[in-house]
KEKE-3310 file (N, C-alpha, C; in steps of 0.2 Angstrom, whole numbers, plus 5000, padded with zeros to 4 digits):
npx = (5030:5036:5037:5022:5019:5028:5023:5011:5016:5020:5011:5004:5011:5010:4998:4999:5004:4997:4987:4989:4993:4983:4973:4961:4952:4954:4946:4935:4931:4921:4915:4921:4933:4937:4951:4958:4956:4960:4972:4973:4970:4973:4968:4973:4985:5000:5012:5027:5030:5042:5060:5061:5059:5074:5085:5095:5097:5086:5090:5080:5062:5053:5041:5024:5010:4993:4983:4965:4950:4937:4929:4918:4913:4912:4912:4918:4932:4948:4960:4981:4991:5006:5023:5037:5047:5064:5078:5072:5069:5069:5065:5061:5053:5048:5031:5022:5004:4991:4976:4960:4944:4936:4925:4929:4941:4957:4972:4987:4997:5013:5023:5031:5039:5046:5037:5026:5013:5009:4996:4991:4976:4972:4959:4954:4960:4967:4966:4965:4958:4956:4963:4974:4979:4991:4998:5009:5014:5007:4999:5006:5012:5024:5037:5037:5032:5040:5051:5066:5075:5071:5073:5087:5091:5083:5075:5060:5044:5029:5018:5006:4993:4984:4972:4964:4954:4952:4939:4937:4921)
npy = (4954:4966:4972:4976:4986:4993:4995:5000:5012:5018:5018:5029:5041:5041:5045:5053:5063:5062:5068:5080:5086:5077:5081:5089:5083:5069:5070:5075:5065:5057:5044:5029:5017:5000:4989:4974:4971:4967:4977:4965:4952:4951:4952:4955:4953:4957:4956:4954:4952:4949:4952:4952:4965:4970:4971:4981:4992:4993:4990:4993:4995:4987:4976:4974:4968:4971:4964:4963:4959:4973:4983:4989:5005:5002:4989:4974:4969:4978:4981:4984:4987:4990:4998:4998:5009:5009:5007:5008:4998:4984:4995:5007:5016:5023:5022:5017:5016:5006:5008:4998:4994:5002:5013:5029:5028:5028:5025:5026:5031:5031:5033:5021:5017:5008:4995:5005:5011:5024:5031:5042:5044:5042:5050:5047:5060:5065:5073:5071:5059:5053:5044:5032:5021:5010:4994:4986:4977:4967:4959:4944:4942:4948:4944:4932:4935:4947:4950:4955:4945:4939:4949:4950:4937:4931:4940:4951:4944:4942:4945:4949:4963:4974:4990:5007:5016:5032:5041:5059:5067)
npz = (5097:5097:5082:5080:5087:5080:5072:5075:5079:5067:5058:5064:5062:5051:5049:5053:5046:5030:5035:5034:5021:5012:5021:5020:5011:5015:5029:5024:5020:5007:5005:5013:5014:5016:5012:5008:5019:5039:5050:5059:5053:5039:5021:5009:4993:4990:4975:4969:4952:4947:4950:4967:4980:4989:5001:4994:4983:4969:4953:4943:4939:4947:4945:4950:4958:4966:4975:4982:4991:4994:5006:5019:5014:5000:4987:4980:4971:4973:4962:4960:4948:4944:4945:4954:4957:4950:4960:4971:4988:5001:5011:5008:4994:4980:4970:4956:4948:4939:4942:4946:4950:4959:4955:4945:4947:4942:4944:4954:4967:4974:4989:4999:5015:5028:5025:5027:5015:5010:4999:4984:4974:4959:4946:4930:4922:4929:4941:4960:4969:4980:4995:4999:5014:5015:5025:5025:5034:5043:5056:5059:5047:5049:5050:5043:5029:5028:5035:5038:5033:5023:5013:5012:5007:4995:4992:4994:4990:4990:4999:5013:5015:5021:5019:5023:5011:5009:5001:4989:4988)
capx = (5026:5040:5036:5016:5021:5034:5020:5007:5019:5023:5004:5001:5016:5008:4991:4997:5009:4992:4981:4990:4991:4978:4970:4954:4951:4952:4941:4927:4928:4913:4917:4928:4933:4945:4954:4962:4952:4961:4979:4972:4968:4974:4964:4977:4991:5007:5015:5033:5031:5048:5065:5057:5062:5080:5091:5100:5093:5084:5093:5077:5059:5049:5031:5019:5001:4992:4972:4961:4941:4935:4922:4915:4908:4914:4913:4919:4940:4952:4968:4985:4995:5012:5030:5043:5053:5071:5082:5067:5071:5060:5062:5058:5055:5038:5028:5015:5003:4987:4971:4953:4938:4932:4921:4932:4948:4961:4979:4987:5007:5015:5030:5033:5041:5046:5029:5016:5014:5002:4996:4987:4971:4971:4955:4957:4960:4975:4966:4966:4949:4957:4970:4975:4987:4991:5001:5013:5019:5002:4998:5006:5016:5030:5042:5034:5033:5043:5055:5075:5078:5067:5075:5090:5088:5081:5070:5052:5042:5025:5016:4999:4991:4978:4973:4960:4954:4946:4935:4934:4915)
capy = (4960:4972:4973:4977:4992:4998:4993:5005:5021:5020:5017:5037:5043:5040:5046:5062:5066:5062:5074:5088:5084:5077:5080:5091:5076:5064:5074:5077:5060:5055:5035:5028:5008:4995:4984:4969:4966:4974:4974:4958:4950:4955:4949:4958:4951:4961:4950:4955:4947:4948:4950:4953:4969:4967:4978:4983:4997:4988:4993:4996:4996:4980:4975:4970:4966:4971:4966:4963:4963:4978:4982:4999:5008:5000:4982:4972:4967:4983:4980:4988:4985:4992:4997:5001:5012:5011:5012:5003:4993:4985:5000:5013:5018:5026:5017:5020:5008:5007:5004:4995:4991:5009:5017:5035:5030:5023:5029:5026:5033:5032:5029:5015:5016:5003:4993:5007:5013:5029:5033:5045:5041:5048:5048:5048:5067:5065:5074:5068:5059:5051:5043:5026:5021:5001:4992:4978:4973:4967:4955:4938:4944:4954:4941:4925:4937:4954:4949:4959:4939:4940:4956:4947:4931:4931:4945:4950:4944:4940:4948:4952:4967:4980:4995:5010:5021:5037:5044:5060:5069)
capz = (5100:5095:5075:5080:5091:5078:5065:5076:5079:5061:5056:5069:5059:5043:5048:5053:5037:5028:5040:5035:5017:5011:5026:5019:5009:5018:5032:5022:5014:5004:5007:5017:5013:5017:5006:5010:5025:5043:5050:5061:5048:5031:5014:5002:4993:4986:4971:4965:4947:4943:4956:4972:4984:4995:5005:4990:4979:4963:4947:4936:4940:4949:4943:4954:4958:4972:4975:4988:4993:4996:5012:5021:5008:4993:4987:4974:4971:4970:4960:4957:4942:4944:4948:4960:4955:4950:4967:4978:4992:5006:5015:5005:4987:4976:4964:4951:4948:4937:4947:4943:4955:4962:4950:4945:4950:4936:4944:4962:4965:4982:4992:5004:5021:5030:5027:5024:5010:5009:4992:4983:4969:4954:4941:4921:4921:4935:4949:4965:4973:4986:4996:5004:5019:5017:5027:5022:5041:5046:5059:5055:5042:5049:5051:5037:5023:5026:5037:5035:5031:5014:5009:5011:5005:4989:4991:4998:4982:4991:5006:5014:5016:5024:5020:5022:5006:5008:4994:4992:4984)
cpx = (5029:5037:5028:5017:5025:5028:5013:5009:5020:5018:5001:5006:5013:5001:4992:5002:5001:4988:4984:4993:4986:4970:4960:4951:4950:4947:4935:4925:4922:4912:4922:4928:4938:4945:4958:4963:4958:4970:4980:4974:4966:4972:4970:4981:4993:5010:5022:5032:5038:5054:5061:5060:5068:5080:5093:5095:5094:5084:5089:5072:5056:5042:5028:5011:5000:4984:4971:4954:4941:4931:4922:4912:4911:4910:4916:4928:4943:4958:4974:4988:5001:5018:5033:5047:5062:5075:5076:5071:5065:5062:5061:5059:5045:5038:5022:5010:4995:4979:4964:4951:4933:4931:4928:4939:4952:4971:4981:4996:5008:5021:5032:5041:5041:5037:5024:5021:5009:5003:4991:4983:4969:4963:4959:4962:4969:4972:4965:4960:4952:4963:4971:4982:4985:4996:5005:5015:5012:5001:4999:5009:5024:5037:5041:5036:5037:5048:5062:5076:5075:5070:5081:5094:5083:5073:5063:5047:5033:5022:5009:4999:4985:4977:4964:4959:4948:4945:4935:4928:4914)
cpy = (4966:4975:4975:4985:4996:4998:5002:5013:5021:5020:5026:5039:5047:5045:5054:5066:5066:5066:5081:5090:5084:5080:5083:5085:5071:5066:5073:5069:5056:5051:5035:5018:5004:4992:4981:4967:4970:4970:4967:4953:4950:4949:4950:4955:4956:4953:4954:4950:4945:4946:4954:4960:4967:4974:4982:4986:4994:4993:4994:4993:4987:4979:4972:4973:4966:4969:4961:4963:4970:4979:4989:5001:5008:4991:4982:4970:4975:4979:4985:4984:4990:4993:5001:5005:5010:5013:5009:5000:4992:4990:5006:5012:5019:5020:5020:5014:5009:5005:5003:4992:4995:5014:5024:5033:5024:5024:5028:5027:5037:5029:5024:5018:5013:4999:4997:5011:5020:5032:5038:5043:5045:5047:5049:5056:5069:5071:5071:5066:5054:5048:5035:5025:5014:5002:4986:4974:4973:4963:4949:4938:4947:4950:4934:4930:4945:4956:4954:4951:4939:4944:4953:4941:4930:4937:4946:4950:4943:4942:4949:4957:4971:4985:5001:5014:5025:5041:5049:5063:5067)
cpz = (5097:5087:5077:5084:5087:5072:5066:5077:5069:5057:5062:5064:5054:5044:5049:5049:5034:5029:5036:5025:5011:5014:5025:5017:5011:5026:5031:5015:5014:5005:5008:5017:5015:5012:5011:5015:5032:5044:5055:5057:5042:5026:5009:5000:4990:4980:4968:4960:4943:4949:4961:4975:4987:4997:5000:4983:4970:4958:4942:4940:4942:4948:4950:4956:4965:4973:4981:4988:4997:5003:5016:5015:5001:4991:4980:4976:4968:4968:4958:4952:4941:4945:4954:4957:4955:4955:4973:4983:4997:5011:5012:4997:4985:4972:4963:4951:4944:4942:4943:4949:4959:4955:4949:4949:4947:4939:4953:4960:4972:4983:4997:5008:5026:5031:5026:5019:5007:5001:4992:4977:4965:4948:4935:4921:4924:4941:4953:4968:4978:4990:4999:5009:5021:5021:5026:5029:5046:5050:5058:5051:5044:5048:5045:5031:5020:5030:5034:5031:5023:5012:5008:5005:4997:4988:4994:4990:4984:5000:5005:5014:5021:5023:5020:5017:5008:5003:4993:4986:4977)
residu = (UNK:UNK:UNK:UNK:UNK:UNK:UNK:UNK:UNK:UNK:UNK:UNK:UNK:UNK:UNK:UNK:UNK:UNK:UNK:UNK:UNK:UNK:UNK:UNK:UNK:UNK:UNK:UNK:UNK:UNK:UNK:UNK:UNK:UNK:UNK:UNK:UNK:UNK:UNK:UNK:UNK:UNK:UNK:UNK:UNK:UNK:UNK:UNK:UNK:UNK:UNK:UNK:UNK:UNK:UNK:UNK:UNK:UNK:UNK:UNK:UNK:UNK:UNK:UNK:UNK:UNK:UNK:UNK:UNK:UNK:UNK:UNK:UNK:UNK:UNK:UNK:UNK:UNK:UNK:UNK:UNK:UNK:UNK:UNK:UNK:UNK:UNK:UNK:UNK:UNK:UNK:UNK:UNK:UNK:UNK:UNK:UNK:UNK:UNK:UNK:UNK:UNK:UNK:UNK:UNK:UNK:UNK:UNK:UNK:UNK:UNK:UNK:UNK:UNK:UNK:UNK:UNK:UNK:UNK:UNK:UNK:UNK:UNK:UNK:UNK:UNK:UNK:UNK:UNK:UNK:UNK:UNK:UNK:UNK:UNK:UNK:UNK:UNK:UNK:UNK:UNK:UNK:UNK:UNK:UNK:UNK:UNK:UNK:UNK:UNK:UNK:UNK:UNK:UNK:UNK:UNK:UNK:UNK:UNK:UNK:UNK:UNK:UNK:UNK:UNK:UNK:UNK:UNK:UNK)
# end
């Protein structure tokens, strides 16, 4: 019960860094969609394709793949194709990541904090059409696949997700 309560202050945290931010944008967003289904019942996966995340600050960039169904005002499958930067761990670190499955939007690059991960979405051009705030520490998941013991232990290389994308005009 404790990791859902730290999952929900950390998930208000996020919302209102975000608000004040991106916040016109996400306000006045055009679509508003999920991916990877809710923090109940997450659709997402994360895939580290190489050394997975740990405790210990990862000496060169980590690939990974993130995709999901889509649902709200969207459909179809979103995908990232990207890195962790240099110096990551699973509790903090940015990444870049290429994106494919929302019309106008080729580019996603965010930081990760314990579990959420708020990004911002770039089109071809590089400016900003919207924003997301997943979550890696979703319901069911917090101790199976993103446990301190994975970070540990050979890494957290595999996890669910959830998250909401807002559009904006």
């Amino acid at each position: 019960m404790r990791p859902r309560l730290i999952t929900f202050a950390a998930s208000a945290a996020v919302t209102a860094v975000m608000a004040s931010g991106l916040g016109a944008a996400s306000a006045q967003a055009a679509r508003t969609c999920t991916w990877g289904g809710t923090p109940a019942e997450p659709t997402g996966v994360v895939r580290y394709t190489g050394a997975g995340l740990t405790n210990i600050p990862s000496s060169e960039p980590l690939p990974f793949i993130a995709t999901g169904p889509l649902g709200g005002e969207c459909s179809g499958t979103f995908t990232y194709r990207g890195n962790s930067a240099a110096g990551s761990t699973c509790a903090a670190g940015p990444f870049e990541a290429r994106a494919t499955g929302i019309r106008g939007v080729t580019r996603a690059a965010g930081s990760a904090l314990v579990g959420l991960v708020p990004a911002l979405l770039y089109d071809k051009g590089g400016d900003v059409v919207g924003s997301e705030n997943p979550q890696v520490l979703t319901s069911g998941t917090e101790e199976q696949n993103f446990g301190f013991l994975n970070c540990n232990e050979g890494g957290f290389k595999e996890g669910n997700f959830s998250s909401v994308i807002a559009l904006a005009g």
